[in-house]
N, C-alpha and C positions, 0 to 999 in steps of 0.2 A: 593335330588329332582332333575329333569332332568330337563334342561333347557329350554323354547319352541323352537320350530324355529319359529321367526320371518318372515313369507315369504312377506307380505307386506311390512316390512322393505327392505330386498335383493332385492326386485322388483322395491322400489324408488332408490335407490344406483346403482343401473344398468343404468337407465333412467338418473341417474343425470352424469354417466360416459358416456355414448352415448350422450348428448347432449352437454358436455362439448366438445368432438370431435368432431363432426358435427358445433361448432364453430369456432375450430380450422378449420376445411377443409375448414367451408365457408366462412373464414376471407377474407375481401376484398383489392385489391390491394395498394401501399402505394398513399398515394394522393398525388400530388403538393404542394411545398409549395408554399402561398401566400408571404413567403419575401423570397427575398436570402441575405442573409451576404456576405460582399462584402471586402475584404482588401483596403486600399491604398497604393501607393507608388509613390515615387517621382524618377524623370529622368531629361538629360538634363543637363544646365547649372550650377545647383543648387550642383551638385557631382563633383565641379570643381571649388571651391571656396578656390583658391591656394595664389593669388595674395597681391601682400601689396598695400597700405593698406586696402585694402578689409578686411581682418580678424580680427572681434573685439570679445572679449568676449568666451563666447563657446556657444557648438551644444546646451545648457540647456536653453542658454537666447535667442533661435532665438523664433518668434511667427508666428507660419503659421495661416491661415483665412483661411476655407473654406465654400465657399457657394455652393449646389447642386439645380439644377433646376430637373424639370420633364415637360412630357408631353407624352399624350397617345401614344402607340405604334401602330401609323397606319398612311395611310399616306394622308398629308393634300391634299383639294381640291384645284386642278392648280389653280396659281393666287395666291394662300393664305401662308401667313407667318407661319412659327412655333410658335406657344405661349409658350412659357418656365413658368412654374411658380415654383414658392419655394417653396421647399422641407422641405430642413434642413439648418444646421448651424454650425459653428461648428470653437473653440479654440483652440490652443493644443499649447504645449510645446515638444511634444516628434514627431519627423523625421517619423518614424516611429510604427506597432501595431496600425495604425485608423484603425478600421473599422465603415460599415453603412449600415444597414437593406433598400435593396430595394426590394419594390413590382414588382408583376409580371404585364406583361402588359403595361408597360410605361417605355419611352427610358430615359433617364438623361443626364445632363450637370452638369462635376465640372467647377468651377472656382477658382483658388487657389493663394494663396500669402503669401509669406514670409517675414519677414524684420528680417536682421541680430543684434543680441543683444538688439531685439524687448525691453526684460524685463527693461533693462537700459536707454534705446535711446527715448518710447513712456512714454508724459504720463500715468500715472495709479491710482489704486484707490482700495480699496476692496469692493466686497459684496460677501455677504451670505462666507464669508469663500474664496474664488477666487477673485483672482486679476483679474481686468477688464481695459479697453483700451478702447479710442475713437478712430480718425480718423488714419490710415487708416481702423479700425477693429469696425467703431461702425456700429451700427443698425440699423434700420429704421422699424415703422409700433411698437414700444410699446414704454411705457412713459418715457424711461431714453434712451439715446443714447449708452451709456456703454455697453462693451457686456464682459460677464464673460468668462474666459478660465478657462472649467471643462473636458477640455478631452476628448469630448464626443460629441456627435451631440443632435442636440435640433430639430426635428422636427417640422418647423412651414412654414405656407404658408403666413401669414402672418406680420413675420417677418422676415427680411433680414440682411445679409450684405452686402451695400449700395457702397462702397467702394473702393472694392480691387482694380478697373482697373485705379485709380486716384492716381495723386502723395500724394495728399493734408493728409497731417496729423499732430497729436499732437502731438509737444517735449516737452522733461522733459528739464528744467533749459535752457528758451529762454527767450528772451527779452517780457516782460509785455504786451510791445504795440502789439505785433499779437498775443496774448492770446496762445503764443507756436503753433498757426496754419502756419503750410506753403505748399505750394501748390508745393515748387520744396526743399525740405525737406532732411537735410545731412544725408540722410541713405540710406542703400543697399537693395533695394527690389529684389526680384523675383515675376515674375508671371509665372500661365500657367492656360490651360484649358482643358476638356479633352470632344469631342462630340458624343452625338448620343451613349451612351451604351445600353447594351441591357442585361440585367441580366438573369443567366439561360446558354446562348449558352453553357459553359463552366461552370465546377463544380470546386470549390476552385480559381475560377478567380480572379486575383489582378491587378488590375485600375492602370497605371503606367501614373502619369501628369509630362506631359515635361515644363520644367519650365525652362524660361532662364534672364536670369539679365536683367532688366531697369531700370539700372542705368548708371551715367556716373561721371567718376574724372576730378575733380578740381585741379590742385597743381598751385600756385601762388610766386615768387620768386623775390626777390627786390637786385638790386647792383647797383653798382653806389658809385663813392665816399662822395655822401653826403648821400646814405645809412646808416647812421650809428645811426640815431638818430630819437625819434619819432615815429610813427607809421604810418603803412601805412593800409588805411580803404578800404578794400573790399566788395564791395554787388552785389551779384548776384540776378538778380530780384527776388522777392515770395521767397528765402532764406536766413538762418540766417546772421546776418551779421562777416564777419570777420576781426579781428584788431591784423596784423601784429606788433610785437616789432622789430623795427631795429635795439635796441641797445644790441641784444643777437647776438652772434656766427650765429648761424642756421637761417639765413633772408628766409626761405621759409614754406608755410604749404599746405598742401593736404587734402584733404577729398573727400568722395563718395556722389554722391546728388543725389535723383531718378527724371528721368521725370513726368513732366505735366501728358503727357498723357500714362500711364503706359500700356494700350491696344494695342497703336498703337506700341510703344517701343516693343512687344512682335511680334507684327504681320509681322515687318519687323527689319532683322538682320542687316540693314543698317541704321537703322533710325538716324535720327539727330534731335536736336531743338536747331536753335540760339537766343540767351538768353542774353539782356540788361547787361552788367558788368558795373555798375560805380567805380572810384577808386579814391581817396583824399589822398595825404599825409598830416601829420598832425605834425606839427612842436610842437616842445618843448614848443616856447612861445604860442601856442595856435592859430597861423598862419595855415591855411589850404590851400594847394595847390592843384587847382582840374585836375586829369589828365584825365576826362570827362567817357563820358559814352560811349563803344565801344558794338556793337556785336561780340558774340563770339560765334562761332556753334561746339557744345556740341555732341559727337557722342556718341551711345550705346557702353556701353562693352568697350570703349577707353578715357586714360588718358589724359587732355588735359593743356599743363605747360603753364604759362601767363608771362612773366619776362619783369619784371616795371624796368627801369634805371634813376636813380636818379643823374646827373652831378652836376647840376645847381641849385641856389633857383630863376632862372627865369621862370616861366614855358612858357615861350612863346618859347625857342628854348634849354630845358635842359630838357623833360622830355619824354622818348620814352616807348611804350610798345611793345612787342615781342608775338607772340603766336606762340607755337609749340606741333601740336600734334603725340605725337609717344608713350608712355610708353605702352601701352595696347594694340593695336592692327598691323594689317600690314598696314594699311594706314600713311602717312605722310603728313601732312600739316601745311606747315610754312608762319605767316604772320606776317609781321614787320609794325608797325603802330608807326608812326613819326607823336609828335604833333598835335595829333589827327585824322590823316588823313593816312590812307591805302598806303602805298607806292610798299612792294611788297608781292605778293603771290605766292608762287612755292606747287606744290601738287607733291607728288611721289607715285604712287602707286602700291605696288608689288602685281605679280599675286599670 
């Protein structure tokens, strides 16, 4: 038997091949995307963390904080401020690989901060699986202060991190009595900020925040021939306190402490904050000798040595302190404080 031809069948199979091409021709151009994927990267002072003792831990234990603002891309009416509002959020343990989906149409501000050996140095705590941190990295605007480091940006307008441009933060294993809060805090921050981006100009663009230290050193150094015994008690206002053994070898210690005000510390590469030091020595038999409370101006990015001379157990004419700052930077400044009382100051300043 002969087969039919089907001609109404060939007739729809034609039409379904003519239309399938006539979709093809009339496919429409690709559209815009509403977000672009955006890299970050870090610059600046942050790729230059050479210094002793500046160097704790490794690259695994620093914590960066980032918070991203927004605001429409057009431009405000004379007279009127810019309104930044929150965007997103965001933890991270790795330098490097963030990225953050921004919308079209509206310019952004990062704000960014780092604290060296974060995972060791800040308190912490777990949820959901992710270790979390308070100050410098908590939150504001939900019910727990805590904010989780998951790698990732958390898109909220209504939650922030509160924080970053302030010294004020929470240490692991500090004295009781400030609930581990301190506001001029012995660790190494960086900050930066990045303005006015504009997503889109540029395809596979990558965000580069210049970040540079606001912090400043400490080293404190005791001689003297009754140096030899007891301790000598150190407090720098709003930080932790420290208690020299004079009866070891090594009568000095150092440490890195971040400024108050971490914003202006970024904003100018000269900054300085002078900062109440009080010092006690503290005799064996439980005798405490006060060698009072001096200003001491604290410069960004430079080392600043304190050295206590211990002669006499009079203190009315045996007990002097020395400040000299040179380790860190090209500035020099030497002041010799006799007895409480400022006697001389030489600056030298190389260009």
């Amino acid at each position: 038997m002969k087969a039919r031809f089907n001609f109404a069948a060939v007739m729809l199979m034609c039409c379904s091949i003519l239309s399938c091409n006539k979709a093809q021709i009339d496919a429409p151009e690709p559209v815009e995307p509403d977000f672009y994927t955006v890299s970050l990267g870090w610059s600046g002072e942050i790729l230059e963390v050479t210094d002793e003792p500046l160097r704790r831990g490794n690259d695994q234990d620093n914590v960066y904080g980032i918070q991203v603002y927004s605001t429409p891309n057009k431009e405000a009416a004379e007279g009127t401020n810019v309104t930044w509002t929150p965007y997103a959020y965001g933890l991270f343990d790795i330098g490097d690989d963030i990225s953050i989906n921004l919308m079209k149409g509206y310019r952004y501000k990062f704000v960014a901060s780092m604290v060296v050996d974060g995972k060791n140095r800040l308190v912490s705590t777990t949820m959901d699986g992710n270790i979390a941190f308070l100050g410098p990295f908590a939150i504001s605007g939900s019910g727990s202060s805590w904010c989780s480091m998951t790698n990732k940006f958390d898109y909220q307008s209504a939650v922030y991190l509160y924080g970053l441009d302030k010294g004020s933060s929470a240490l692991e294993k500090t004295e009781v009595i400030n609930q581990g809060i301190y506001a001029v805090p012995n660790l190494e921050r960086f900050y930066g900020e990045y303005l006015d981006y504009i997503p889109g100009l540029k395809n596979n663009e990558k965000v580069m925040i210049k970040m540079k230290r606001t912090s400043f050193g400490a080293k404190f150094i005791a001689k003297g021939k009754l140096a030899k015994e007891g301790q000598l008690e150190v407090q720098i206002t709003d930080a932790p306190k420290i208690m020299l053994d004079l009866s070891v070898s090594e009568k000095s210690t150092s440490d890195i402490y971040t400024f108050k005000n971490v914003k202006a510390a970024y904003e100018d590469n000269t900054y300085k904050e002078t900062i109440p030091v009080t010092i006690n020595w503290h005799k064996p038999d439980g005798t405490i000798f006060p060698l009072g409370t001096h200003e001491i101006t604290y410069k960004r990015n430079a080392m600043t040595t304190v050295t206590i001379a211990i002669e006499t157990d009079h203190a009315d004419n045996g007990l002097g302190i020395e400040v000299d700052d040179t380790d860190m930077s090209d500035d020099t400044d030497s002041t010799l404080i006799q007895d409480g009382e400022v006697v001389e100051t030489e600056i030298d300043t190389n260009a």
